[in-house]
TORPA-4810 file (N, C-alpha, C, O; in nm, 3 decimals):
<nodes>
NODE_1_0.119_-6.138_-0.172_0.005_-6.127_-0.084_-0.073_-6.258_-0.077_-0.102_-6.310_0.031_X
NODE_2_-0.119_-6.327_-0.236_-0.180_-6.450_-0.207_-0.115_-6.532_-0.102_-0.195_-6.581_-0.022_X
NODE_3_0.052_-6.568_-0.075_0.121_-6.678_-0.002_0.066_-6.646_0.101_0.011_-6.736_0.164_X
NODE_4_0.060_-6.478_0.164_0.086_-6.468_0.326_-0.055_-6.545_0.368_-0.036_-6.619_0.465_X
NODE_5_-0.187_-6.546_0.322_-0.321_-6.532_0.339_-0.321_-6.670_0.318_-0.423_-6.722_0.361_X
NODE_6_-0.249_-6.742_0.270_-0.279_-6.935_0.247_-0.189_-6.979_0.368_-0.194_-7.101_0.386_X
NODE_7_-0.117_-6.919_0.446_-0.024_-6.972_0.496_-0.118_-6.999_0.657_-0.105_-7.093_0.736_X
NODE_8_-0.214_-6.878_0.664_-0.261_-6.934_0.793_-0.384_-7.044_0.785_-0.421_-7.121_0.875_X
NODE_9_-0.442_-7.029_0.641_-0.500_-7.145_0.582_-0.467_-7.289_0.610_-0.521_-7.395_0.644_X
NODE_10_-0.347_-7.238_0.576_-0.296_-7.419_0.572_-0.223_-7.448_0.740_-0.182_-7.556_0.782_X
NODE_11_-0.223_-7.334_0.802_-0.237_-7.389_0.928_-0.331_-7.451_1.018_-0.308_-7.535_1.105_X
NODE_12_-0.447_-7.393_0.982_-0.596_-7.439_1.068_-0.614_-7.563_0.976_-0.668_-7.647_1.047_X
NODE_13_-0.594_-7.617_0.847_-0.604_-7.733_0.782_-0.542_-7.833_0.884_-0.609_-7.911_0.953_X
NODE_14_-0.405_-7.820_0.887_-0.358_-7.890_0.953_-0.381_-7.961_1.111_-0.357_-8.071_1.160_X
NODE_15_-0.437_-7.845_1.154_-0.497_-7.855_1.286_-0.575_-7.834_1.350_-0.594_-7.794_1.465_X
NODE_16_-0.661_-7.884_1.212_-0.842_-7.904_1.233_-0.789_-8.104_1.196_-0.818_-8.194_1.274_X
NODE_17_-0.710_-8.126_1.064_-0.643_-8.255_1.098_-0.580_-8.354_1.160_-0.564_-8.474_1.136_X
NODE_18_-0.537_-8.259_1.270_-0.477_-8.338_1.394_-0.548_-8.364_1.463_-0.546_-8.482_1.499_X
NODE_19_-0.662_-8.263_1.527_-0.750_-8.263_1.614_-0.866_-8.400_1.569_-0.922_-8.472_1.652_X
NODE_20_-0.881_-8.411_1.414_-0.973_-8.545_1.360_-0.881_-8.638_1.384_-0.934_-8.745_1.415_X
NODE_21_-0.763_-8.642_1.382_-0.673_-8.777_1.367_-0.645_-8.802_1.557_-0.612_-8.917_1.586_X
NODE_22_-0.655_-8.714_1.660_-0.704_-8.744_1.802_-0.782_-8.804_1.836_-0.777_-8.904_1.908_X
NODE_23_-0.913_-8.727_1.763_-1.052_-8.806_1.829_-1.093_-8.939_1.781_-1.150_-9.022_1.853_X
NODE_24_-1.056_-8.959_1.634_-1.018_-9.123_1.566_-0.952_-9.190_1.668_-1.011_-9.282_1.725_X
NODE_25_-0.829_-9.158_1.704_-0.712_-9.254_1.782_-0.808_-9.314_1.904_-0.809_-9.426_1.954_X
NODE_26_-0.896_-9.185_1.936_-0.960_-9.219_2.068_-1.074_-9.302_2.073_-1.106_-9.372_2.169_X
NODE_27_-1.151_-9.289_1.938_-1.278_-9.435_1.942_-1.194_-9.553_1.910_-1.237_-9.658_1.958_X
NODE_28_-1.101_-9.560_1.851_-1.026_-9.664_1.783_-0.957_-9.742_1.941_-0.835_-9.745_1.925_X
NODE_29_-0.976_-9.773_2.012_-0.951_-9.747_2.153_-0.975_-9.914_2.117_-1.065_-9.932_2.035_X
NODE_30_-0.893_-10.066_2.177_-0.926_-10.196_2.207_-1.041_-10.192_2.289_-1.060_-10.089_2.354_X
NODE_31_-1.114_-10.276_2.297_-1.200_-10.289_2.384_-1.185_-10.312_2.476_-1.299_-10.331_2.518_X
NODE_32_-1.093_-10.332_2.584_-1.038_-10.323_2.744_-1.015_-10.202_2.779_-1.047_-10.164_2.892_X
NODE_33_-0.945_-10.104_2.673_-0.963_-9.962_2.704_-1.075_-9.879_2.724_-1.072_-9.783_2.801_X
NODE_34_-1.203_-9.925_2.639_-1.333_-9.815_2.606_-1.388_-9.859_2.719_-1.383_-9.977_2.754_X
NODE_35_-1.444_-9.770_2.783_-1.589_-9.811_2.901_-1.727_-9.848_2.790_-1.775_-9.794_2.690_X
NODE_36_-1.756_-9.965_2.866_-1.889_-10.018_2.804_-2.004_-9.963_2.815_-2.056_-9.934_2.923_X
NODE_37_-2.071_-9.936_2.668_-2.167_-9.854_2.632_-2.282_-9.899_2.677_-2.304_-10.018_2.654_X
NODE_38_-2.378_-9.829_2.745_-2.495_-9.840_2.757_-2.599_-9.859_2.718_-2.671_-9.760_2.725_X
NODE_39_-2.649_-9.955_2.674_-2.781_-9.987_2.630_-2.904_-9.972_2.681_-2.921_-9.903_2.781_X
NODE_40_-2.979_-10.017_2.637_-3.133_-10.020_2.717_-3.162_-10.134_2.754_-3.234_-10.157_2.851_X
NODE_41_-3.120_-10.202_2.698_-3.168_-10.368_2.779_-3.073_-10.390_2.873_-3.095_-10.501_2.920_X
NODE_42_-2.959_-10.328_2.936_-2.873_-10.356_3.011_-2.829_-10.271_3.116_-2.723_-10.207_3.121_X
NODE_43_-2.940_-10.277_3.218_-2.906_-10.162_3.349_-2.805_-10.155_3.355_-2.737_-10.257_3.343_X
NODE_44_-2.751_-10.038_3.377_-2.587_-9.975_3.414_-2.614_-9.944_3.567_-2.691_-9.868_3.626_X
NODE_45_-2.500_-10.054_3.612_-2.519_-10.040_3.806_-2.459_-9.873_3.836_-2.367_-9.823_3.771_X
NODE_46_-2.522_-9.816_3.930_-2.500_-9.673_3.971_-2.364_-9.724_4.079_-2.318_-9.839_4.078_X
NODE_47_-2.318_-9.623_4.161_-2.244_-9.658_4.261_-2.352_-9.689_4.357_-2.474_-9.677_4.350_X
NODE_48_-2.274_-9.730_4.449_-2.392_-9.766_4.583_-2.447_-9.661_4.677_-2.538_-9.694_4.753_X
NODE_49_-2.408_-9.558_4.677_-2.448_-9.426_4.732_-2.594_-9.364_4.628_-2.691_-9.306_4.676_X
NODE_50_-2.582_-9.386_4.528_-2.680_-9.336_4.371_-2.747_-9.507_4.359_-2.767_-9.542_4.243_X
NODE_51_-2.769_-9.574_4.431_-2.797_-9.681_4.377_-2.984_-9.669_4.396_-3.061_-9.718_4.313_X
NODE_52_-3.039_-9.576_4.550_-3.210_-9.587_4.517_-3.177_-9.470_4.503_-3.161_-9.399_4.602_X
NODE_53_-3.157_-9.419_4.363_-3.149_-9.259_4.337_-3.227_-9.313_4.189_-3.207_-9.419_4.130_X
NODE_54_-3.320_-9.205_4.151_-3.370_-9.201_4.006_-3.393_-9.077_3.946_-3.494_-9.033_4.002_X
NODE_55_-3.353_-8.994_3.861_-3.386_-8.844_3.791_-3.429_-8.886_3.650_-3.405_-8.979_3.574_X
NODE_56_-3.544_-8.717_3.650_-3.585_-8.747_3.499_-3.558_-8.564_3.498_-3.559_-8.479_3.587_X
NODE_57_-3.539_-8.560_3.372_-3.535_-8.394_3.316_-3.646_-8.394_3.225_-3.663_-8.470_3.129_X
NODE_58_-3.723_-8.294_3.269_-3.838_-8.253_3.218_-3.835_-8.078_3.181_-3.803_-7.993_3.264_X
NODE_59_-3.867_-8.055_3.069_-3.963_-7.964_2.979_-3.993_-7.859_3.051_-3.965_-7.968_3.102_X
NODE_60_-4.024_-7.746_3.122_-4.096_-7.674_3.181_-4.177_-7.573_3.142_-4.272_-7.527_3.206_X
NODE_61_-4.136_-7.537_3.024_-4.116_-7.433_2.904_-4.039_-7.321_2.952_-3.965_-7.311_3.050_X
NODE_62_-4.085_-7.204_2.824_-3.964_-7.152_2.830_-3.812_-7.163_2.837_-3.741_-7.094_2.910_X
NODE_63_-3.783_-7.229_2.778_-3.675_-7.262_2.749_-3.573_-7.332_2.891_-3.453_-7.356_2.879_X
NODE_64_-3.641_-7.352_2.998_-3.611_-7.394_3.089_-3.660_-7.565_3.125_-3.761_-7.619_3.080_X
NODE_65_-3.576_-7.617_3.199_-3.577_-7.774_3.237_-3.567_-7.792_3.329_-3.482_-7.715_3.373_X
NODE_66_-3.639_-7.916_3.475_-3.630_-7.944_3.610_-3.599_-8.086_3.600_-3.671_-8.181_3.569_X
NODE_67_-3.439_-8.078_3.643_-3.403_-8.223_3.694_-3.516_-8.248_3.821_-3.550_-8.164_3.905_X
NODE_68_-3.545_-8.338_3.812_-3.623_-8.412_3.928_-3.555_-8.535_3.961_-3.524_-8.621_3.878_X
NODE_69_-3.523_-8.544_4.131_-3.453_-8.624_4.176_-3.511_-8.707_4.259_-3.549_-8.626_4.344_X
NODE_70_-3.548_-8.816_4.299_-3.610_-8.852_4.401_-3.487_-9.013_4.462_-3.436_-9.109_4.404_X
NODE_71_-3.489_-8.969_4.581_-3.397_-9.032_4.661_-3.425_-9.084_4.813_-3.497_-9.006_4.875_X
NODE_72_-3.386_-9.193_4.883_-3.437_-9.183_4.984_-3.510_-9.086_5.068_-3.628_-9.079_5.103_X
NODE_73_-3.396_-9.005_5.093_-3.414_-8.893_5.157_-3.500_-8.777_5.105_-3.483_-8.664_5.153_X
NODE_74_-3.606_-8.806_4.993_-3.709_-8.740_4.927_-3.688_-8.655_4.804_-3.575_-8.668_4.757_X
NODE_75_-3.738_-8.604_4.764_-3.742_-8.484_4.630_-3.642_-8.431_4.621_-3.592_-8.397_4.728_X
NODE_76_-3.565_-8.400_4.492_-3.543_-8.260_4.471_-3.582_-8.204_4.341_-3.659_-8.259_4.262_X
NODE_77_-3.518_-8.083_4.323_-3.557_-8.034_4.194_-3.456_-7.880_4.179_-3.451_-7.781_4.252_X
NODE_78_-3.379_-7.918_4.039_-3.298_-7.828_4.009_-3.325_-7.785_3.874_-3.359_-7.868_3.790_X
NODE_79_-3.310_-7.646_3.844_-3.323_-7.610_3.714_-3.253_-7.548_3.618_-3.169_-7.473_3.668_X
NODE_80_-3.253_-7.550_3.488_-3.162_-7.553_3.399_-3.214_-7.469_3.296_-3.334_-7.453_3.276_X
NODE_81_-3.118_-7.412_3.227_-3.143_-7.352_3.063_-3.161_-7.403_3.001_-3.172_-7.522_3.032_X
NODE_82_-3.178_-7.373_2.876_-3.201_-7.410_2.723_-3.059_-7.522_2.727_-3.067_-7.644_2.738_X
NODE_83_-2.917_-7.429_2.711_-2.798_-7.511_2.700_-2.786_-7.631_2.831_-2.693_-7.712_2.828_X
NODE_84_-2.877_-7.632_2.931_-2.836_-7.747_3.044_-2.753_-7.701_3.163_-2.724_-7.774_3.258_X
NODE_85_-2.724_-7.594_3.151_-2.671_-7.469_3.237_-2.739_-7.479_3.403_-2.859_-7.454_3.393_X
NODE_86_-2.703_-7.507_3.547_-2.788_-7.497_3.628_-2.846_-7.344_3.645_-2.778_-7.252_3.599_X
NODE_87_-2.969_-7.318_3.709_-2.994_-7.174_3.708_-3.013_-7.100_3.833_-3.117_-7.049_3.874_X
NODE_88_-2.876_-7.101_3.895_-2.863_-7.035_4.033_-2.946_-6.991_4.113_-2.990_-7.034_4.220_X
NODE_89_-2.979_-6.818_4.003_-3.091_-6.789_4.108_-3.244_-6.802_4.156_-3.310_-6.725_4.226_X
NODE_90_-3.282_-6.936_4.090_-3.386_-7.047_4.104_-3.337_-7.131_4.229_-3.420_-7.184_4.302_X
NODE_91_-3.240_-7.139_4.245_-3.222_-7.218_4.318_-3.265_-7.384_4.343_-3.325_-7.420_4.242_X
NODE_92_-3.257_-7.464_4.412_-3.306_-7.599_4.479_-3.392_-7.592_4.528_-3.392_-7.504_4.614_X
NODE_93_-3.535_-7.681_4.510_-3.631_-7.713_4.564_-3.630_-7.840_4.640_-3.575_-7.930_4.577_X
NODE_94_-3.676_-7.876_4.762_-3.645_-8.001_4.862_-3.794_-7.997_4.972_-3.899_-7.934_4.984_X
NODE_95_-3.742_-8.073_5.017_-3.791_-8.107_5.145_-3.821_-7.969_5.275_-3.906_-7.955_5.362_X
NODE_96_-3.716_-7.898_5.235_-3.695_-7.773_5.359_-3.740_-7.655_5.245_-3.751_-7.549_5.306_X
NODE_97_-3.760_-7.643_5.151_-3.762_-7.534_5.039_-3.899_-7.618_4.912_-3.838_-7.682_4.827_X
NODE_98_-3.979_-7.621_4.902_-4.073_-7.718_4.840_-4.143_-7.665_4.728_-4.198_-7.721_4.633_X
NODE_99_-4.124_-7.499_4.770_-4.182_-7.353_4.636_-4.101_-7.265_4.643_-4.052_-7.227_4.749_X
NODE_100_-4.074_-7.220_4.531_-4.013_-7.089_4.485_-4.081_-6.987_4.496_-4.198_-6.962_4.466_X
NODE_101_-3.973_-6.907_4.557_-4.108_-6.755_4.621_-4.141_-6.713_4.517_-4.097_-6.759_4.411_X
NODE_102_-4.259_-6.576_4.526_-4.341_-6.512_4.411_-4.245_-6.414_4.326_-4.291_-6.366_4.223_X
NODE_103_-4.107_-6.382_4.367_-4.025_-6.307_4.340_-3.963_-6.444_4.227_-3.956_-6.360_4.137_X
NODE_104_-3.935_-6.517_4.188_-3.837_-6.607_4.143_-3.906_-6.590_3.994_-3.849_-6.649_3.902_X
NODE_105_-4.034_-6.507_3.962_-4.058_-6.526_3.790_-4.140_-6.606_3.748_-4.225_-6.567_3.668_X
NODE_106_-4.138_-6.741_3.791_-4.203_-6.838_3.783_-4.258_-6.961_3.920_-4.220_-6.989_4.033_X
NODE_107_-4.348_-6.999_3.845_-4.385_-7.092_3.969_-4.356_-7.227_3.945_-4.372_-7.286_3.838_X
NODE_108_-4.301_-7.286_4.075_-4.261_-7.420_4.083_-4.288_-7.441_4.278_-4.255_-7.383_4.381_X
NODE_109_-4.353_-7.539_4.244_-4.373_-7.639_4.377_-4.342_-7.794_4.391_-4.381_-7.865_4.298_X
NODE_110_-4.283_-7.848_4.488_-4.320_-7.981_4.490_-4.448_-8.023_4.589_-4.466_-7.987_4.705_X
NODE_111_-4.543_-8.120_4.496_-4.626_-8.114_4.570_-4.647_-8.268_4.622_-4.668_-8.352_4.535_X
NODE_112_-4.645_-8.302_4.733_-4.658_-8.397_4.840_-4.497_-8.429_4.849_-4.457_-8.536_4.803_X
NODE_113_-4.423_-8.355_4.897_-4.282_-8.356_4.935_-4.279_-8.461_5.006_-4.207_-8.552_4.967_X
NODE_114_-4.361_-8.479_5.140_-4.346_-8.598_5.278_-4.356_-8.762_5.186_-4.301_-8.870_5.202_X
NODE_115_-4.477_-8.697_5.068_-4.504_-8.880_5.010_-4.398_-8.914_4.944_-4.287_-8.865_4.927_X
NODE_116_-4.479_-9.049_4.896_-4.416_-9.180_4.861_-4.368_-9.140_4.711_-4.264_-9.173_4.653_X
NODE_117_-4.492_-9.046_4.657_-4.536_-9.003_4.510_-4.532_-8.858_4.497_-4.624_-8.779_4.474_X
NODE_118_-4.415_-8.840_4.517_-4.404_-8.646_4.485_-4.428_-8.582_4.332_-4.376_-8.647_4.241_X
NODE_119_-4.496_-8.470_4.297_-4.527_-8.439_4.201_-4.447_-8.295_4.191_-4.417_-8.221_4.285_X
NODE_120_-4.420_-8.277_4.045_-4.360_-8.125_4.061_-4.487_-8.063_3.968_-4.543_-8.130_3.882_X
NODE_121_-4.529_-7.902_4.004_-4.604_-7.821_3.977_-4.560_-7.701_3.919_-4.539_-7.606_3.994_X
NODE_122_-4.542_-7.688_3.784_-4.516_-7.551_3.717_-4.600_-7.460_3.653_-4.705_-7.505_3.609_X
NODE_123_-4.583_-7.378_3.643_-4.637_-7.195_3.524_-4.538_-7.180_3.522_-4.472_-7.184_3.625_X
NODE_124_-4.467_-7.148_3.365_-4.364_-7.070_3.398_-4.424_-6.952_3.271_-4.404_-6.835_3.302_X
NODE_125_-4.478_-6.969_3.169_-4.580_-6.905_3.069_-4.710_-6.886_3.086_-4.780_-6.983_3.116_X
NODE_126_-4.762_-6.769_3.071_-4.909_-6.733_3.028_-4.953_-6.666_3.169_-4.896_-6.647_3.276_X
NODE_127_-5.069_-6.640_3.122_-5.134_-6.568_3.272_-5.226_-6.659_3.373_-5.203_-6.778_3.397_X
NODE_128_-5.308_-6.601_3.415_-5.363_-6.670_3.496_-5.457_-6.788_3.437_-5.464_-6.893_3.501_X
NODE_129_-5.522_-6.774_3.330_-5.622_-6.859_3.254_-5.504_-6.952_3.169_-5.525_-6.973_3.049_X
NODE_130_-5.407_-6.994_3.220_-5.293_-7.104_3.180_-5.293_-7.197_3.318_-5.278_-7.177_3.439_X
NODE_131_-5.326_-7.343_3.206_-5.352_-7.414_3.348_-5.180_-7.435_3.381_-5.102_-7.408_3.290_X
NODE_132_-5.116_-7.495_3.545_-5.062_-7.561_3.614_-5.014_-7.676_3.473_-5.093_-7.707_3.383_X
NODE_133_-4.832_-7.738_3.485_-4.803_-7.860_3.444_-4.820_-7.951_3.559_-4.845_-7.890_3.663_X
NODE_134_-4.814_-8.057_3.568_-4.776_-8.119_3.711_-4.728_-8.245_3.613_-4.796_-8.287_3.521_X
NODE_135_-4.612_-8.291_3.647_-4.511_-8.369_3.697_-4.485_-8.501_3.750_-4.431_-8.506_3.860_X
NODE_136_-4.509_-8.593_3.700_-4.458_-8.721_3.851_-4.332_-8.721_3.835_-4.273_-8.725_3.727_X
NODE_137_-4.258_-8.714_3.998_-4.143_-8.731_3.992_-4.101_-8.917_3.964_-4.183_-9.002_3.998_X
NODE_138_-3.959_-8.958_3.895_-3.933_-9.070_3.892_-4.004_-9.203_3.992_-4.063_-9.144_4.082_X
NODE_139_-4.016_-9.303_4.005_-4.019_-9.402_4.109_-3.851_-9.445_4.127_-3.776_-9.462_4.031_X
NODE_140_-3.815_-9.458_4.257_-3.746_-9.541_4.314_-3.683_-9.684_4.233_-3.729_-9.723_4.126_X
NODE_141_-3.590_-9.740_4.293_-3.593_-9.826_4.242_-3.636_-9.982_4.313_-3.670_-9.986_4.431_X
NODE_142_-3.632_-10.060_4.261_-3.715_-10.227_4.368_-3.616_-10.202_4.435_-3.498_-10.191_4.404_X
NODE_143_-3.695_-10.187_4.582_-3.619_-10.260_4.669_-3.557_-10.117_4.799_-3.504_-10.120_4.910_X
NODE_144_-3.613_-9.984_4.680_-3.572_-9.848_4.800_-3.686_-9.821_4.812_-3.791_-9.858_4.759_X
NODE_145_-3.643_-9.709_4.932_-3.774_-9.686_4.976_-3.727_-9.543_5.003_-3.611_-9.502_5.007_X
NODE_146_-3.861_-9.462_5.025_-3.864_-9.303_5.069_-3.850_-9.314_5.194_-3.917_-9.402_5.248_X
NODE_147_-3.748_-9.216_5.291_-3.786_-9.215_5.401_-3.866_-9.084_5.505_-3.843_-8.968_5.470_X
NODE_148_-3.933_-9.100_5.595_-3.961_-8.981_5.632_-4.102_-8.941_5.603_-4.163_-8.853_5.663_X
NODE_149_-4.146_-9.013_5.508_-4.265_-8.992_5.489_-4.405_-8.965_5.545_-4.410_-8.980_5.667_X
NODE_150_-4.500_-8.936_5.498_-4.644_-8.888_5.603_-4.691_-8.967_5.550_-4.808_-8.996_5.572_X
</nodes>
């Protein structure tokens, strides 16, 4: 009885060992192979489509998070779980969609969608005597611009 019960033992040993001796092979990588790591002193060029694109992920509570996007073409705002999960039936906030109806649980607005300086506006905890978060969405980067604006 002891053999049968070591035998699948020493199988997951083995290939919990292979699986470490993979992911080794894979940092162990020449340096022409690895893509170059990102620093902070060293902007990483976007593609040119993402190039006046800027997002920040922010906090909302409750265990929930709002990518905030701001892009030529103005705001957005998508939201996420705890795990980073998007959260469907929240849906996208934009330009054509700017608040989440009173049905969605929580409140989220973008507020001055048309400007230069869009802000996002949450409750997603407490009652009414809980103030509003508000938000600045990212800046642009030198040299883009918002379009469409009021």
């Amino acid at each position: 009885m002891p053999m049968y019960a070591r035998a699948p033992l020493g199988a997951a040993i083995a290939t919990a060992a292979a699986l470490a001796g993979a992911l080794l092979a894979s940092t162990a990588a020449t340096p022409q192979t690895r893509a170059p790591a990102a620093s902070a002193s060293a902007p990483v060029r976007a593609p040119a489509s993402k190039a006046c694109t800027a997002s920040l992920e922010a906090d909302i509570g409750a265990g929930t998070s709002a990518l905030m996007t701001l892009s030529p073409s103005g705001p957005t705002v998508t939201f996420k779980d705890g795990p980073g999960h998007p959260i469907p039936s929240l849906g996208t906030l934009d330009r054509k969609r700017p608040e989440l109806p009173a049905s969605a649980g929580i409140h989220a607005e973008i507020l001055k969608p048309y400007g230069t300086a869009p802000q996002l506006r949450t409750k997603v905890e407490g009652g009414p005597g809980v103030p509003y978060q508000v938000q600045d969405f990212p800046k642009l980067p030198k040299g883009c611009k918002v379009t469409g604006t009021k």
